[in-house]
KOLDO-168188 format. One line per 4 residues: for each residue x, y, z of C-alpha. Coordinates in nm, 2 decimals. Example, Ala and Ser with C-alpha at 12.3 -4.5 7.8 and 13.67 -1.06 7.14 Angstrom:
// KOLDO-168188
1.23:-0.45:0.78  1.37:-0.11:0.71
//
This chain:
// KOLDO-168188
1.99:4.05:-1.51  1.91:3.93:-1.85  2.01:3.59:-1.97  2.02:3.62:-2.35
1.76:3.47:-2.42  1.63:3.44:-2.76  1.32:3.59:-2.85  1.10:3.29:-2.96
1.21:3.08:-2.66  1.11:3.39:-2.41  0.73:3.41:-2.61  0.71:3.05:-2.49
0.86:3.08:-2.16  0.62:3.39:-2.11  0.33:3.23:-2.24  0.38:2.90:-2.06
0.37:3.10:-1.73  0.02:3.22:-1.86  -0.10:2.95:-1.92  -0.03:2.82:-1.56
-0.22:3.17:-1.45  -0.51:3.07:-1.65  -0.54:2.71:-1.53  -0.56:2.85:-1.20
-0.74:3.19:-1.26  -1.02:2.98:-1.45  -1.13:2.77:-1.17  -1.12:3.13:-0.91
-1.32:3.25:-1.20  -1.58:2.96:-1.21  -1.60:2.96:-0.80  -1.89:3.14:-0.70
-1.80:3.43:-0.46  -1.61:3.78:-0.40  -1.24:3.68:-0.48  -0.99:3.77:-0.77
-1.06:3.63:-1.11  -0.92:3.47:-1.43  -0.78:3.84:-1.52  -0.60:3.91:-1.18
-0.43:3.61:-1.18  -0.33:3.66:-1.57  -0.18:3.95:-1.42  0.02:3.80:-1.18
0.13:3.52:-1.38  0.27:3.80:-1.61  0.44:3.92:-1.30  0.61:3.61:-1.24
0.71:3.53:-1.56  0.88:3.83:-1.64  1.06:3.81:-1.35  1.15:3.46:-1.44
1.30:3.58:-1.79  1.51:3.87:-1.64  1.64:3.62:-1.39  1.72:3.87:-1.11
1.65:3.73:-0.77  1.62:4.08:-0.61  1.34:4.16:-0.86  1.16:3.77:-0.82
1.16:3.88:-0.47  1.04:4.21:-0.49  0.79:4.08:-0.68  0.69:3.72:-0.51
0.67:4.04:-0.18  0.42:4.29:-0.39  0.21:3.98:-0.48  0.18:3.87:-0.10
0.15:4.25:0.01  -0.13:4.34:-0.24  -0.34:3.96:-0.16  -0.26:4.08:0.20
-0.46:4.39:0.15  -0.73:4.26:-0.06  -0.81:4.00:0.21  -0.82:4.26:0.49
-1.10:4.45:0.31  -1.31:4.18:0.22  -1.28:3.97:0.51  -1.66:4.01:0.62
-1.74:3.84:0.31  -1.48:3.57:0.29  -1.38:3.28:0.57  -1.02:3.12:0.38
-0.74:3.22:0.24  -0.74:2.97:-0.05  -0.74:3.22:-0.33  -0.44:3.41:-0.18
-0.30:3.12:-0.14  -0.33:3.06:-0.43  -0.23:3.41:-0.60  0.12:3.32:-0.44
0.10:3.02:-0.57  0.06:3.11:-0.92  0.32:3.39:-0.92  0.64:3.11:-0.87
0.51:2.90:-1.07  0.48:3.14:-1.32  0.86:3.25:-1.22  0.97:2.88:-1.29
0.79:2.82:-1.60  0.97:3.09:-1.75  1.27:3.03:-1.57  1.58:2.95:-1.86
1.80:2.82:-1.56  1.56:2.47:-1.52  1.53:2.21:-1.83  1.17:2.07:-1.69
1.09:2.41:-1.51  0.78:2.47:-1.82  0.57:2.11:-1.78  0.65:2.11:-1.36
0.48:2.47:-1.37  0.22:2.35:-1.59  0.17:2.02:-1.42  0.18:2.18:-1.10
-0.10:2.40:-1.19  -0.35:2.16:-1.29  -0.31:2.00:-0.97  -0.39:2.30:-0.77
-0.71:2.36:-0.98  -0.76:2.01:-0.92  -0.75:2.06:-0.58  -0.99:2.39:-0.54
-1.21:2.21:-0.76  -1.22:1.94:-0.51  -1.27:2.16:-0.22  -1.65:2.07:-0.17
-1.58:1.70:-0.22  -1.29:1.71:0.03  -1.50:1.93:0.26  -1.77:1.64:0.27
-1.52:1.37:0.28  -1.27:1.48:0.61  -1.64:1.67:0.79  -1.90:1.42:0.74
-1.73:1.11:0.59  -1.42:1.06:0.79  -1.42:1.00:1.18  -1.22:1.15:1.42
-1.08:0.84:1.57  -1.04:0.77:1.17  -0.83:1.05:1.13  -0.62:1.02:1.38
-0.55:0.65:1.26  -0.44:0.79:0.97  -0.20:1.03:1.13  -0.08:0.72:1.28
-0.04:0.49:0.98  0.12:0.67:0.81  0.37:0.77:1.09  0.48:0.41:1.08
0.48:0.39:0.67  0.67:0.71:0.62  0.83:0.86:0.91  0.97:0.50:1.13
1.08:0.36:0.83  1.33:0.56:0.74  1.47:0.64:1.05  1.57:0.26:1.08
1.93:0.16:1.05  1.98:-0.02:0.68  2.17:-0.39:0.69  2.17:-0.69:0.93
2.31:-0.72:1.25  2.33:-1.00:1.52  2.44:-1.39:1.46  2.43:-1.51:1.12
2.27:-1.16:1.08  1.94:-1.25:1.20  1.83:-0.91:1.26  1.75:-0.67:0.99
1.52:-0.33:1.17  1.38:-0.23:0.81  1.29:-0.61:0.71  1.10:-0.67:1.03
0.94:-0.31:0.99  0.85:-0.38:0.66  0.65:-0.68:0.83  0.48:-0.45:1.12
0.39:-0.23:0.83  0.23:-0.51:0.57  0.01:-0.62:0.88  -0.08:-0.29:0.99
-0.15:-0.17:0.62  -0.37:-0.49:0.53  -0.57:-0.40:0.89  -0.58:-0.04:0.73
-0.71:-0.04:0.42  -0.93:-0.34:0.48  -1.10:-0.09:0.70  -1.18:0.15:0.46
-1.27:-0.15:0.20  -1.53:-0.23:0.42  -1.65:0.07:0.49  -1.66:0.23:0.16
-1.77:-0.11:-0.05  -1.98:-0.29:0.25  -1.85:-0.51:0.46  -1.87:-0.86:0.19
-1.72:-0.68:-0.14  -1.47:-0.48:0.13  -1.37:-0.84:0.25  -1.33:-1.01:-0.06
-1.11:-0.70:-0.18  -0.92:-0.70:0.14  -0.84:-1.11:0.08  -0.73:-1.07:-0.28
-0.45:-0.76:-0.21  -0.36:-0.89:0.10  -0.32:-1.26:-0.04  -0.04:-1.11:-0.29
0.15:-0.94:0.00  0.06:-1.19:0.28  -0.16:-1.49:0.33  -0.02:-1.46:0.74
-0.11:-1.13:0.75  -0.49:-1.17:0.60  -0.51:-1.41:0.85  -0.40:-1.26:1.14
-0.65:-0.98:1.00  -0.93:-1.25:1.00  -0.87:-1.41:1.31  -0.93:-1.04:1.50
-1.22:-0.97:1.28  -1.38:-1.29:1.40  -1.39:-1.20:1.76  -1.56:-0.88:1.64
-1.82:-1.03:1.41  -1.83:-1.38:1.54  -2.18:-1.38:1.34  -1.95:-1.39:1.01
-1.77:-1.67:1.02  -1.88:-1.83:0.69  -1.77:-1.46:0.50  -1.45:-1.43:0.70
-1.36:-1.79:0.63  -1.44:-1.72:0.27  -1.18:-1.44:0.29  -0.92:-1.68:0.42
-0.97:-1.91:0.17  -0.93:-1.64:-0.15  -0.62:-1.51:0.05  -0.47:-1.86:0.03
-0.60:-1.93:-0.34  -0.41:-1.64:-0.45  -0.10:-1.82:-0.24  -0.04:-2.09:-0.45
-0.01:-1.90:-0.80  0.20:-1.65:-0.63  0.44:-1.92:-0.55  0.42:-2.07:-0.85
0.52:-1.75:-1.02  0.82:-1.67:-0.78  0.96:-2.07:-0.87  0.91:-2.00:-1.22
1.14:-1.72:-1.24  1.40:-1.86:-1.05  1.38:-2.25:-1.25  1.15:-2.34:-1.46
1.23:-2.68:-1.47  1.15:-2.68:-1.08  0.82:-2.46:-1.16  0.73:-2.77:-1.41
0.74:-3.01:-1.10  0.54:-2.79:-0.86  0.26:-2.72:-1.17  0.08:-3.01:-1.05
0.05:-3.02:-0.69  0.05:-2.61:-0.66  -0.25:-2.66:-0.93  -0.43:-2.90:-0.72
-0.41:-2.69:-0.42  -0.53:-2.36:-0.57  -0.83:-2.59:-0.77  -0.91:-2.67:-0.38
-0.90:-2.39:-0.26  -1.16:-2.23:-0.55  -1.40:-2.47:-0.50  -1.35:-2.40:-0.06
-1.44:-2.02:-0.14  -1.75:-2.09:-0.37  -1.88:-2.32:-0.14  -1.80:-2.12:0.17
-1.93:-1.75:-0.01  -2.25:-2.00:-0.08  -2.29:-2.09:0.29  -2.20:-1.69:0.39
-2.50:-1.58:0.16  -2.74:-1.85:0.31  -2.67:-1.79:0.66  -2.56:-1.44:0.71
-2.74:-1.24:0.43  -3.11:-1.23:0.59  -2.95:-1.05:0.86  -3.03:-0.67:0.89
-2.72:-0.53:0.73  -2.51:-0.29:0.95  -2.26:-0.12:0.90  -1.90:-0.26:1.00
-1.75:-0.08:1.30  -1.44:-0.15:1.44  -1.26:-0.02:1.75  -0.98:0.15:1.56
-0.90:0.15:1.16  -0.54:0.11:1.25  -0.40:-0.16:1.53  -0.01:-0.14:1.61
-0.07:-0.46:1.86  -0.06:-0.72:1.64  0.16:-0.58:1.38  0.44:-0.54:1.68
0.38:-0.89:1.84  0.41:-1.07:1.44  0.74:-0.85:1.38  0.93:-1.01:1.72
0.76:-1.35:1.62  0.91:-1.27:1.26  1.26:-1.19:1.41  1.24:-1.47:1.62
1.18:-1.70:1.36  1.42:-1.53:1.14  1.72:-1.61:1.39  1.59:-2.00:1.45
1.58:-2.08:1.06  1.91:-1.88:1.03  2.07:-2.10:1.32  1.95:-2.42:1.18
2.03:-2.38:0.87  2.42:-2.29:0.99  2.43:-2.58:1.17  2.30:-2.81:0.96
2.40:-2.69:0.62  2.26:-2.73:0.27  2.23:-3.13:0.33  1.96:-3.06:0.57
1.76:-2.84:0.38  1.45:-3.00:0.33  1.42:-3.03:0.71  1.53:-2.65:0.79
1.26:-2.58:0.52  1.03:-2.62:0.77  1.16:-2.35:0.92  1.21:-2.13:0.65
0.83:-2.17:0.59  0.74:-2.01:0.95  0.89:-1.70:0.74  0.78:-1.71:0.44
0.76:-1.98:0.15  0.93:-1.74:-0.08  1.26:-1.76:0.14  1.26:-2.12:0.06
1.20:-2.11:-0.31  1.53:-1.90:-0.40  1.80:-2.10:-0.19  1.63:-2.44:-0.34
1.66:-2.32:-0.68  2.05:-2.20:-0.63  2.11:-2.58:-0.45  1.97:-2.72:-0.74
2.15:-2.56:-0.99  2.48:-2.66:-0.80  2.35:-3.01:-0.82  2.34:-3.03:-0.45
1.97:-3.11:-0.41  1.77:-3.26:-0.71  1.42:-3.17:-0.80  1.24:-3.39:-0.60
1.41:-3.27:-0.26  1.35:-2.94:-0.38  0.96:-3.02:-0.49  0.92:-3.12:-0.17
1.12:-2.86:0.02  0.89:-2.58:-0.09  0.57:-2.83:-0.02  0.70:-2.87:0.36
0.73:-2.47:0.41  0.41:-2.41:0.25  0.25:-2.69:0.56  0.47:-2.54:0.81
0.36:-2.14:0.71  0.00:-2.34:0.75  0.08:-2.42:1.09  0.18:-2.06:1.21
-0.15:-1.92:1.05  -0.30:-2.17:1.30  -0.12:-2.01:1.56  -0.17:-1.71:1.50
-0.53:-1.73:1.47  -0.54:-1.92:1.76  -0.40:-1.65:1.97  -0.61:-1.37:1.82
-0.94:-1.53:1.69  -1.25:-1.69:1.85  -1.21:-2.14:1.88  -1.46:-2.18:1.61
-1.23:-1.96:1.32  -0.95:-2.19:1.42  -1.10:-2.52:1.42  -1.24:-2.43:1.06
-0.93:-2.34:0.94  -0.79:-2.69:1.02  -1.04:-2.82:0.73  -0.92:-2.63:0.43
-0.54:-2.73:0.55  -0.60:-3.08:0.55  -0.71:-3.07:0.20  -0.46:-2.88:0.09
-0.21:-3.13:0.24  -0.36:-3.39:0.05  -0.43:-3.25:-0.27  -0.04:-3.13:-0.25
0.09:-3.45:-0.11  -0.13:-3.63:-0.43  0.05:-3.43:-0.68  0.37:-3.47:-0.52
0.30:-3.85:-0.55  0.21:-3.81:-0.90  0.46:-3.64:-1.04  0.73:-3.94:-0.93
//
């Protein structure tokens, strides 16, 4: 029944659901073929948005059902000449959101409509791109990857239980899923990188966005490319080492926001380690071109965009890990924290950084133990990488990767020793 509403607000409700019509009917109209135009939709918009300012949900369905009925009919008569149903589709679609832009009962109802719209014509614009894209550009194994990945992003996830459970609540499902999926994601979208960008820009890409997330991760990604493309090894190692450069800054960053007196202390040896690791890409990118460039260029194929595997085997290495540092560090307590740091490190560097800074600001560990601290769990997350490569990668990845982590120990341990 009617809601009262005043007469220049229904003009705009009215003519907002137009608008949608036309956003819509414009792109039908443009789109070569026999199917309803910018007028028919006009008409249906009208449709919806008088039913939207009478606000009776008998008549909205009544009409939303004469809309369906008379696209229904329409189809049926011109089916030899037409294969979809887009355009009905569409019809319906403009006729509710027609009824919600000039719906009174909804605050937002008028720019969702509107918004809403221009994504659909967005969408049918698209239709040849897409077409091209999921027929001709996308694989089927790629597809179902896809399906896949995004099974494990959006679908697991939730369904985990939230908190920690076990001793010292070791075990938290969503933190270690969140691990299987940062693995699987960097494997995922590296993929594509490569595929879309070639296989060197895709790899450098893949190293920057993954070293922000994970430098264990890039490298675990790494360590399987190299049994694929053993004829790479001067690009992939050039990967590793951007990953890592990113590292350092990263760490940097997280200590600075937690105490900047301890970020002051790190500067130097952090600084020297990312300077390393800079000059360890050039040359190694130099090398890459040299050696691997005259090569016929191919493009990258890999077994499957999307590999559950390794993301599975690093989340119970992560939980198991988890529960060792958690143990020691029980046992031990704060006084022992530079050794548990160690531990902490296998995890991640950034679960050493916070519980340093809080120990320092209690005064129970000065800035030198912490300095150090967060320099021992950046060696020890060194020495899993190692590991980890050498259980998925070829020997000659993993014996390269012991060069760049001897420099770094020495250029950190230098500016540790300098900053006495």
């Amino acid at each position: 029944m009617p809601t009262g509403l005043p007469f220049p607000n229904a003009v705009a409700h009215l003519a907002a659901a137009l608008l949608a019509g036309a956003i819509i009917g414009a792109q039908r109209e443009a789109t070569p073929g026999d199917h309803p135009g910018l007028r028919d939709f006009l008409l249906i918009a009208l449709g919806g948005g008088a039913c939207g300012l009478l606000a009776n949900p008998y008549l909205s369905a009544s009409g939303l059902l004469a809309t369906a009925a008379l696209l229904t009919v329409f189809h049926y008569e011109e089916r030899e000449k037409r294969a979809g149903i887009t355009t009905e589709l569409a019809g319906i679609a403009t006729f509710l959101l027609a009824l919600l832009a000039a719906s009174s009962d909804l605050r937002l109802g008028e720019p969702i409509a509107l918004a809403t719209a221009i994504l659909i014509a967005a969408f049918l614009e698209a239709k040849q791109r897409l077409q091209h894209l999921l027929r001709e550009t996308i694989t089927e194994p790629e597809f179902n990857a896809t399906l896949a990945f995004v099974t494990v992003v959006l679908v697991i996830y939730p369904l985990l239980p939230e908190g920690s459970f076990g001793p010292y609540l070791f075990f938290s499902p969503r933190q270690v899923w969140m691990f299987v999926i940062l693995i699987s994601s960097i494997s995922y979208i590296g993929y594509f990188l490569e595929k879309f960008l070639g296989a060197e820009r895709g790899l450098v890409y893949t190293s920057i966005l993954g070293g922000l997330a994970s430098t264990t991760a890039v490298t675990l990604h790494l360590a399987h490319l190299s049994k694929q493309r053993p004829e790479s090894l001067h690009g992939l190692m050039r990967g590793f080492l951007i990953a890592n450069a990113v590292q350092f800054p990263r760490a940097f960053l997280l200590v600075l926001v937690v105490n900047q007196e301890l970020a002051i202390a790190c500067a130097l040896p952090l600084g020297l380690m990312l300077a390393a690791a800079i000059v360890m890409a050039w040359i190694a990118g130099r090398l890459a071109r040299q050696t691997e460039a005259p090569k016929a260029p191919e493009p990258v194929k890999h077994e499957n965009p999307f590999r559950i595997e390794p993301a599975l085997k690093f989340g119970a290495l992560f939980t198991l890990i988890v529960f060792l540092t958690k143990t020691a560090a029980a046992k031990a307590g704060p006084q022992a924290f530079v050794g548990t740091s160690l531990l902490g490190g296998l995890v991640d560097v950034a679960t050493v950084i916070a519980p340093a800074s809080d120990l320092v600001h209690s005064m129970m560990l000065n800035i030198r133990s912490a300095e150090l601290a967060i320099l021992l769990a950046l060696a020890s997350n060194a020495a899993l990488k190692v590991a980890l490569a050498a259980l998925s990668g070829t020997r000659a990845f993993v014996l390269r990767l012991a060069i760049p982590f001897a420099i770094w120990a020495v250029a950190g341990g230098a500016g540790y020793w300098f900053t006495r």
